[in-house]
C-alpha positions as semicolon CSV with decimal commas, in nm:
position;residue;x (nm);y (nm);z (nm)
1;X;0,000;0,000;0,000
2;X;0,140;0,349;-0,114
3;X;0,174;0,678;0,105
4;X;-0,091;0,822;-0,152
5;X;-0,294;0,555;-0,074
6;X;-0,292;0,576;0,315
7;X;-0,393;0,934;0,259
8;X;-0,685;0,917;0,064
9;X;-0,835;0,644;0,252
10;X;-0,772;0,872;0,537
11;X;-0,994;1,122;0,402
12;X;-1,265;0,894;0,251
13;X;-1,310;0,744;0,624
14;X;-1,339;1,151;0,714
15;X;-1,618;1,212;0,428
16;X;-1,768;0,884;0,495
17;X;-1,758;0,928;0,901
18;X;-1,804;1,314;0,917
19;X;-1,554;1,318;1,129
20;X;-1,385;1,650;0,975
21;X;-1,290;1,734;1,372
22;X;-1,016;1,488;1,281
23;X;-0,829;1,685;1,004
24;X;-0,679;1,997;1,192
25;X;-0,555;1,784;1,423
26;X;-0,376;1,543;1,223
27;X;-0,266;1,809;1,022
28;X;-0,091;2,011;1,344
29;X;0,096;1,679;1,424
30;X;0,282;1,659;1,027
31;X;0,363;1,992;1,131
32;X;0,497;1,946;1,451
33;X;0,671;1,629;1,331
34;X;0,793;1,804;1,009
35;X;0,958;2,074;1,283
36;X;1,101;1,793;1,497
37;X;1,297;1,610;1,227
38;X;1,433;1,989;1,089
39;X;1,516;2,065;1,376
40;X;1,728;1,789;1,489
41;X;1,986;1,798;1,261
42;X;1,985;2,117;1,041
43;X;2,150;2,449;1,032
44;X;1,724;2,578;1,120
45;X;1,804;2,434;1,499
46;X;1,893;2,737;1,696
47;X;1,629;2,913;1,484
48;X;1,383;2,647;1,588
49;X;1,485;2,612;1,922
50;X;1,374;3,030;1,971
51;X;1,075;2,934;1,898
52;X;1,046;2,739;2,215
């Protein structure tokens, strides 16, 4: 099973479910994770870090 695929099943359970409450929530933890893994080993760190 593809990425692609995990992610549009994601958001036919959503439409199906009506569970759109679901959606900024997953979305804030990419980001978060996105900022975790730039942050750990980048020249962004101390940057990142000042945001804390």
């Amino acid at each position: 099973m593809s990425k692609l695929a995990i992610i549009k099943e994601f958001f036919e359970f959503l439409r199906h479910r009506k569970k759109w409450w679901l959606a900024p929530i997953v979305v804030m933890m990419v980001l978060l994770g996105a900022l975790i893994v730039a942050g750990e080993s980048s020249a962004l760190a101390p940057f990142i870090y000042a945001l804390f």
